[in-house]
C-alpha positions in Angstrom: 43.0 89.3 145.3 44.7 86.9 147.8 43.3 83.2 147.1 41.8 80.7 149.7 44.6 78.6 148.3 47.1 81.2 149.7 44.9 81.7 152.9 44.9 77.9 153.7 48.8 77.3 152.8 48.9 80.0 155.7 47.2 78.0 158.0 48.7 74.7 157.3 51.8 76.9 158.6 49.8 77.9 161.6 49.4 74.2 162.5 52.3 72.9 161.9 53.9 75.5 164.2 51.4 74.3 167.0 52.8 70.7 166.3 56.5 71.7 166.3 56.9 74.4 168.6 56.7 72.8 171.6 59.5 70.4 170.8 62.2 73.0 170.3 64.3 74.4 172.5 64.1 78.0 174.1 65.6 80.5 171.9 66.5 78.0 169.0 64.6 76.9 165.5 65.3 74.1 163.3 64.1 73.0 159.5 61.3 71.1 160.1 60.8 70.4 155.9 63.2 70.8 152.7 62.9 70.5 149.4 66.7 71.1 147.4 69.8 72.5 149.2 69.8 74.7 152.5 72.8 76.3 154.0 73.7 78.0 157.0 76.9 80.6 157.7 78.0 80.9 160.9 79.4 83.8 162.3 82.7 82.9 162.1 82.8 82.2 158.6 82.1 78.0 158.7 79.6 77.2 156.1 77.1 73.6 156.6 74.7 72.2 154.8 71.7 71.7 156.6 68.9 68.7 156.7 65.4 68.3 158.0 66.2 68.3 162.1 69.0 70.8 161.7 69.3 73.6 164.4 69.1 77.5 163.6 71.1 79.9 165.9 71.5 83.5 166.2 74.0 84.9 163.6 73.1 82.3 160.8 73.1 83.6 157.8 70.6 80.7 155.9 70.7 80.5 151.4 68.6 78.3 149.6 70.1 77.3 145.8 67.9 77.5 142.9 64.7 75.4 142.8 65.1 74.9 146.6 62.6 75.7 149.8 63.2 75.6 153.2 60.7 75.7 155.9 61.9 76.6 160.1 60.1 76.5 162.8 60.7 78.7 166.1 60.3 77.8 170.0 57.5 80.6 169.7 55.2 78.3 167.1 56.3 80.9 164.4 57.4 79.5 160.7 59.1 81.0 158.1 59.3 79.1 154.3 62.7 80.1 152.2 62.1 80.6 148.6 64.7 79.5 146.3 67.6 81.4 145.4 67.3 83.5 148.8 69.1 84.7 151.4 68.3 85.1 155.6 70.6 86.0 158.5 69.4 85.5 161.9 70.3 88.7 163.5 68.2 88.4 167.0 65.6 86.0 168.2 64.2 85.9 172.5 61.7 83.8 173.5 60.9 83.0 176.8 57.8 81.9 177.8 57.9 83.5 181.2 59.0 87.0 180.1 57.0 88.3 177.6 58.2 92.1 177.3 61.7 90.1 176.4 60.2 89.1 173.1 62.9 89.7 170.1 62.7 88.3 166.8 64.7 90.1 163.7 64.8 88.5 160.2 67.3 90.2 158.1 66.0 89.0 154.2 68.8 90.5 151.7 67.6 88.6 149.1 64.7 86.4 147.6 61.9 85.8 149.2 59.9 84.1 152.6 56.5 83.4 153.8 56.0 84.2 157.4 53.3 82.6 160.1 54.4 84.3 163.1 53.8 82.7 166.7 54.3 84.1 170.1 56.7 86.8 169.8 54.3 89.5 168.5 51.5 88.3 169.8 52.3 89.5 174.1 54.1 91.9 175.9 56.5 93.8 173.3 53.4 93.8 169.9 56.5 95.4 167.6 58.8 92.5 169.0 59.2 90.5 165.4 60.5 92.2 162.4 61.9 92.0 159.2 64.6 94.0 157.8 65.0 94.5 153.9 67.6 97.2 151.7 64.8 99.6 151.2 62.1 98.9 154.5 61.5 97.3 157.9 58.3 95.1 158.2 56.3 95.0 161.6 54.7 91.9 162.2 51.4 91.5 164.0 50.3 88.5 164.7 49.9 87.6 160.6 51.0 85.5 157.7 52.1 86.4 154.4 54.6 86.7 151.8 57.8 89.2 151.6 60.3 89.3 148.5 62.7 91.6 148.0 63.7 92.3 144.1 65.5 95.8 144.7 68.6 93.9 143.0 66.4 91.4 140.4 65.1 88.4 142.0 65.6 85.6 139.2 64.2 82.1 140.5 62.6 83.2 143.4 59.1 82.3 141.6 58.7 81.8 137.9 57.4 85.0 137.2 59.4 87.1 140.1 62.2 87.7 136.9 59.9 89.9 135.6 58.6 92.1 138.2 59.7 95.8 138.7 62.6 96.6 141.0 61.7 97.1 144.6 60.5 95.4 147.7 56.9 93.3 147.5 54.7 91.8 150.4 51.4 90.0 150.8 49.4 90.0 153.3 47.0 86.5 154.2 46.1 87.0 157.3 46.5 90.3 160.3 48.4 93.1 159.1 51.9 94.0 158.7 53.3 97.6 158.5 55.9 98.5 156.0 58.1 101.2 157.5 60.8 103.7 155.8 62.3 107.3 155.5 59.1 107.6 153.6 56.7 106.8 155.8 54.7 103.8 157.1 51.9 101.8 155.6 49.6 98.9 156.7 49.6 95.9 154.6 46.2 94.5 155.8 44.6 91.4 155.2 44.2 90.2 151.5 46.2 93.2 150.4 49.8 93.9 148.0 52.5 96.1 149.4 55.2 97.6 147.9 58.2 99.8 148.3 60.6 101.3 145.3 63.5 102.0 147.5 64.2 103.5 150.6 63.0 107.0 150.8 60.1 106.2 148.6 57.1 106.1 151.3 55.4 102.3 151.4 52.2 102.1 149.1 49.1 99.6 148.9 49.1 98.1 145.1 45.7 97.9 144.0 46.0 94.2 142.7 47.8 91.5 142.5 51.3 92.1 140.9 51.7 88.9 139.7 54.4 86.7 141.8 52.6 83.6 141.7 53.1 83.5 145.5 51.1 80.2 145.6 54.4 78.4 144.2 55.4 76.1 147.1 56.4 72.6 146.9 54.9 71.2 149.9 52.3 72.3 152.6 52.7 70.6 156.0 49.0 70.0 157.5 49.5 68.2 160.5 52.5 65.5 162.6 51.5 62.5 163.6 52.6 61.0 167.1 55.1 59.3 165.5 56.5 62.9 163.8 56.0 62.3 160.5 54.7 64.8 158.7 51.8 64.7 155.8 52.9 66.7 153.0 51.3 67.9 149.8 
């Protein structure tokens, strides 16, 4: 069973994307909180290491080292926390606040692990508009936060237990619903509830507990910036 621990972490994501949000630019996200090493490969090959403040663009392709978490935040008020030992490209992101039905958010995760608290994009016009691609299954977002990993190849490090757990693709659902979608078929994740996916032609099922990821690991929960943009963590 999800935890109000889980639940609330969710929610300090919530608000700190109402905080942030506003501050970035159309189309762009930046690290709003690290913990450990973050980098980001650009299309053309150039690789940099990344600090709190540092901009996200379209074709990134973002790792976190071991023992290391990231957390972004999106023009939309979305957030997205990096696990350690994971890896994210940026394949599309759209937001405009005056054209909804131009919503486009894709996250490709090919490895490792990230807790989503999606904003705008999802939310109006386009509902199918933010996504996440995996190996074995594409997540639909709506308007919902929760907790992907992807251990089709082993996913050592990602949480102290995630070593251990059977091959395939995992999500958690906090709050909304997300729909896991393959040559199998498609399933809804709802709210408090364990997906999971053995590999891509095997159809998306609902576990019927908790496999044991300890998805409450995270360093830090942001609750709130001040006016002078710090940030209370715990």
């Amino acid at each position: 069973m999800v935890t109000h621990q889980r639940i609330f972490a969710a929610l300090a994501g919530i608000l700190l994307a109402a905080a942030g949000g506003a501050a970035l630019a159309d189309g762009s996200g930046q690290v709003v909180h690290l913990s450990g090493t973050l980098s980001a490969q650009r299309p053309d090959g150039t690789i940099r290491i990344l600090g709190r403040g540092s901009e996200i663009n379209v074709g990134d392709t973002l790792t976190t080292q071991a023992d290391s978490y990231g957390q972004l935040g999106f023009s939309d008020g979305s957030t997205m926390t990096m696990r350690p030992n994971t890896r994210m490209k940026l394949e599309a992101y759209q937001f405009n606040k005056e054209q909804p039905d131009a919503d486009n958010a894709f996250f490709r995760l090919l490895k490792g692990g990230l807790r989503t608290a999606t904003g705008l994009i999802g939310k109006r016009g386009n509902m199918n508009a933010y996504k996440i691609g995996t190996q074995v299954a594409t997540i639909g977002v709506r308007g919902s936060t929760g907790d992907t990993l992807d251990c089709t190849q082993g996913c050592d490090g990602v949480t102290s237990t995630s070593g251990k757990a059977e091959r395939g693709l995992y999500h958690a659902t906090y709050t909304g619903s997300y729909v896991m979608e393959n040559e199998g078929g498609e399933t809804i994740i709802g709210e408090a509830k364990f997906g999971f996916v053995r590999d891509a032609k095997s159809r998306p099922v609902v576990l019927p507990g908790d496999p044991g990821l300890n998805l409450d690991e995270l360093p830090f929960a942001i609750i709130r910036e001040d006016p002078s943009g710090r940030c209370d963590v715990r």
